[in-house]
C-alpha positions, 0 to 999 in steps of 0.5 A: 500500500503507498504511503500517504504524503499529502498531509502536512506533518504526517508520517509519509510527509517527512519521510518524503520532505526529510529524505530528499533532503538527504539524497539532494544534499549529497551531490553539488547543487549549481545556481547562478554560475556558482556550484555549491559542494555536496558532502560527497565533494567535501568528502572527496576533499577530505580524502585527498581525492580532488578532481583533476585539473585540466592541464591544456596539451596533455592527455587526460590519462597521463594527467592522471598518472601524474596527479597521483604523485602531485596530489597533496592533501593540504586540506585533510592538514586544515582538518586535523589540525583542528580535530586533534586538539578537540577532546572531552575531558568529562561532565560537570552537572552542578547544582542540578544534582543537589539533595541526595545526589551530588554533583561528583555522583553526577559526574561519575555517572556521566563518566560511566556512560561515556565509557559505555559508548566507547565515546573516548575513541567515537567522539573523535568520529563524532568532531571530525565528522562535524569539520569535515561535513558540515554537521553530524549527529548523535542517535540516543536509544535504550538498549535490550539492558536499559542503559543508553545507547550513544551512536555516531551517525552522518549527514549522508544517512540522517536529516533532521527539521527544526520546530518553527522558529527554532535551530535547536528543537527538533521536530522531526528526524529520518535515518535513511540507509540502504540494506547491504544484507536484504539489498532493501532501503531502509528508512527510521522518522522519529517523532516526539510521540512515535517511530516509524519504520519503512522499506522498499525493494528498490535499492535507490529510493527516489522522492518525487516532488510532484507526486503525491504519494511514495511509491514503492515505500511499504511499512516495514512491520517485524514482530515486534514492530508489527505495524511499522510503528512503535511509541517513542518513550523518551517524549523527544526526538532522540538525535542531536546534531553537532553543526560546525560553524552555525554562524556561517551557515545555519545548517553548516560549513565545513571548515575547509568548505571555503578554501577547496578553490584554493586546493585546486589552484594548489593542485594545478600548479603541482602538476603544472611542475611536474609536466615542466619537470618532464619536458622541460627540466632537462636540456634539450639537444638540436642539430642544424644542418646535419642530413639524416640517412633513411632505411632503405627498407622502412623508410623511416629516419635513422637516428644519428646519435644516442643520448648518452654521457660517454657519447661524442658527437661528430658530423662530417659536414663542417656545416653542422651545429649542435647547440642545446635549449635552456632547461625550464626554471621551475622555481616559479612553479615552487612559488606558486605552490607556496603562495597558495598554501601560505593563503590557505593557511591566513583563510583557515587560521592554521599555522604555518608550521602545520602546513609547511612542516619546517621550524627554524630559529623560532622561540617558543614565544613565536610558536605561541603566537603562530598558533593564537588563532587556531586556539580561538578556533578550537575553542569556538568550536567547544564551545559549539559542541559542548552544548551538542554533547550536554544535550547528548548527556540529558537524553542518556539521564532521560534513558534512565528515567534521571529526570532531574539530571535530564533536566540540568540545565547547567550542565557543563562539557569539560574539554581538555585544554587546546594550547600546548604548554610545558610541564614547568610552565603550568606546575609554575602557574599552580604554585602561584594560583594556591598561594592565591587561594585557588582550590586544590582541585582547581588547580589539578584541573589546570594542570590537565588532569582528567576528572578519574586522574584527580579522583585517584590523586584525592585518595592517594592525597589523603593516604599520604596525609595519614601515613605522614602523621608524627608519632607524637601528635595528637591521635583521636581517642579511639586510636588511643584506646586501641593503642593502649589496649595492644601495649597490654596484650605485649605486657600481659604476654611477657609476663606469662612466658616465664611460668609457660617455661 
């Protein structure tokens, strides 16, 4: 039976709406003379698998083969760098979790389902994801023992559509994939109050915009889902999109997005310098006026000289002259490359060094300073996320039926520090901060200790306390008493040995 999309907000509705927006969004889009990428581009890009220049005068084939030592992948760099320095550290819930719960309970919990999830290799999957393709997502169910279930999920396969007037709310979210077992594709709508579950035969599914049905799509019933259709308990949409660079584009920019133009002029004149290095690098030879003998039986010139070292020349007509071409000066070529990789570095606020990969009587001060605007980047970048991974956390509580810890509010995404610093530099600003008054805690924090590192050095702190404790100190009554009653025992002992004998 088709499914029915006329309605406005039915189920077949956003499965048609939300689904093309998936399979459009995949490939370029071209207007007004500009192309604008699709992920599929951007992916490519990532990759280092750019399209090849066209090279006036030689041979598609051969531009090929040369592009395969050419190419080089300046902007999966511009990612890297970014993602590299991207790391969550923990969760801090605060005042949310007072009462009988505490804000480290909290933390421990949040902690706990991190780990489940695998989240300290995946959330890499998760950010890199985001840099490089606009945006990607995190799917929260409850799994067959209860606990939640955190799972990375692309915008190749997953779309999502805001509440009106919103860019946080989502309304409605489709995952559509396609069956490599069954050879079917699939597709998933959340809804806040339901789960829709559709198949069809047709391995690529095709959303027409001026029909009023989906057909060929079938509700795709299982035991346990025998209408296609099951009641979503979390009351929300359950996927949470992690969207780079919202100030941009409200859907997203990917952070090499605006320098691919700038890779393909890179790329150009690479292999620019390669067709130079082949035809031109060398010196070529040429004879005037020298006769050159054919093959009686061919017909076809002989060739007079063999290029050679140990060879010598000789004509017997003192008419001839050898002479040689200038070879080709590739150093315009080798700056021109360096001009367009010093543009995508000033473009994507990457450091020099990055790109460049040589450091030559340069101060630590200096590399600082080359590296204060990717610092900010990254941190603009937490900043983002972190409200994408609290979100995520609330949904994992709301699994959990932790209504208060669903509803913290002020939660907080602990990220590791972006900025590289020596060991010296922040044991040197500790000591300063606690004779100012800042808290131990505090201070291990700065010092980029994870929260489980700081836990285990708290319990080892107060060991070390205890068995540096002076023998003549005040000890608390109950230790006295038991050390009282143990220099009884050893006197009533020794006194007893002798009528024993």
């Amino acid at each position: 039976m088709p499914i029915e999309a006329t309605r406005v907000e039915s189920p077949g509705w956003w499965l048609k709406r939300l689904g093309k927006k998936i399979l459009d969004e995949r490939d370029d889009r071209h207007e007004d003379g500009e192309t604008e990428p699709g992920l599929t581009t951007l992916r490519k890009f990532a990759e280092g698998r750019p399209p090849l220049p066209a090279v006036q005068g030689v041979d598609p084939k051969e531009a090929r083969e040369w592009m395969r030592d050419a190419r080089t992948n300046w902007t999966s760099l511009v990612i890297d760098a970014t993602a590299e320095r991207m790391r969550v550290d923990g969760f801090r819930f605060g005042e949310a979790t007072r009462g009988s719960k505490s804000s480290q309970q909290a933390d421990d919990e949040a902690n706990r389902i991190w780990q489940e999830n695998s989240l300290d290799a995946d959330s890499g999957l998760v950010h890199y994801g985001a840099l490089s393709q606009r945006r990607a997502f995190m799917l929260v169910e409850r799994g067959s023992d209860g606990r939640p279930v955190l799972t990375h999920e692309t915008p190749t396969q997953v779309a999502v559509e805001y509440e009106r007037g919103s860019r946080r709310k989502v309304a409605a979210g489709l995952k559509l994939w396609r069956d490599d077992w069954t050879g079917t594709t699939r597709a998933t709508l959340w809804l806040p109050d339901q789960i829709h579950y559709f198949a069809t035969r047709r391995a690529t599914p095709v959303f027409a915009t001026s029909t009023a049905e989906l057909r060929a799509w079938d509700a795709w019933a299982t035991p346990d889902v025998p209408d296609g259709v099951e009641a979503n308990t979390l009351g929300v949409v359950p996927l949470v999109p992690f969207v780079n660079r919202r100030n941009r584009r409200p859907e997203g920019f990917a952070e090499h997005e605006d320098v691919l133009s700038v890779q393909n002029r890179i790329n150009l004149s690479l292999i620019n310098l390669i067709a130079a290095m082949k035809y031109g690098a060398f010196r070529q030879r040429f004879a005037a006026g020298l006769e050159v003998d054919e093959d009686p039986i061919t017909g076809q010139k002989i060739q007079p000289y063999k290029l050679d070292i140990k060879s010598l020349w000789t004509s017997g007509d003192p008419e001839t002259k050898f002479g040689e071409f200038a070879a080709t000066d590739l150093v315009p070529y080798v700056r021109a490359v360096e001009a367009g990789v010093q543009d995508l570095a000033a473009l994507t606020r990457t450091p020099p060094h990055y790109l460049i990969g040589a450091v030559v009587n340069v101060s630590g001060d200096a590399l600082s300073a080359a590296e204060t605007g990717l610092v900010s980047k990254v941190r603009d970048r937490n900043r983002n996320f972190g409200e994408s991974w609290e979100q995520t956390m609330r949904l994992a509580f709301r699994v959990l039926d932790d209504k208060q810890r669903a509803e913290a509010w002020s939660a907080e995404t602990l990220w590791a520090d972006p900025e590289f610093r020596s060991v010296s530099e922040m044991a040197d600003a500790a000591v300063k901060k606690g004779a100012a008054g800042v808290p131990w805690r505090q201070r291990m924090v700065d010092m980029r200790y994870t929260p489980g590192e700081i836990a285990r050095m708290e319990v080892d702190r107060a060991a070390d306390a205890l068995n540096a404790t002076p023998a003549d100190s005040p000890q608390p009554p109950q230790l006295q008493d038991r050390r009282a009653a143990k220099e009884r025992d050893s006197r009533t002992v020794i006194t007893r040995e002798p009528d024993a004998a």
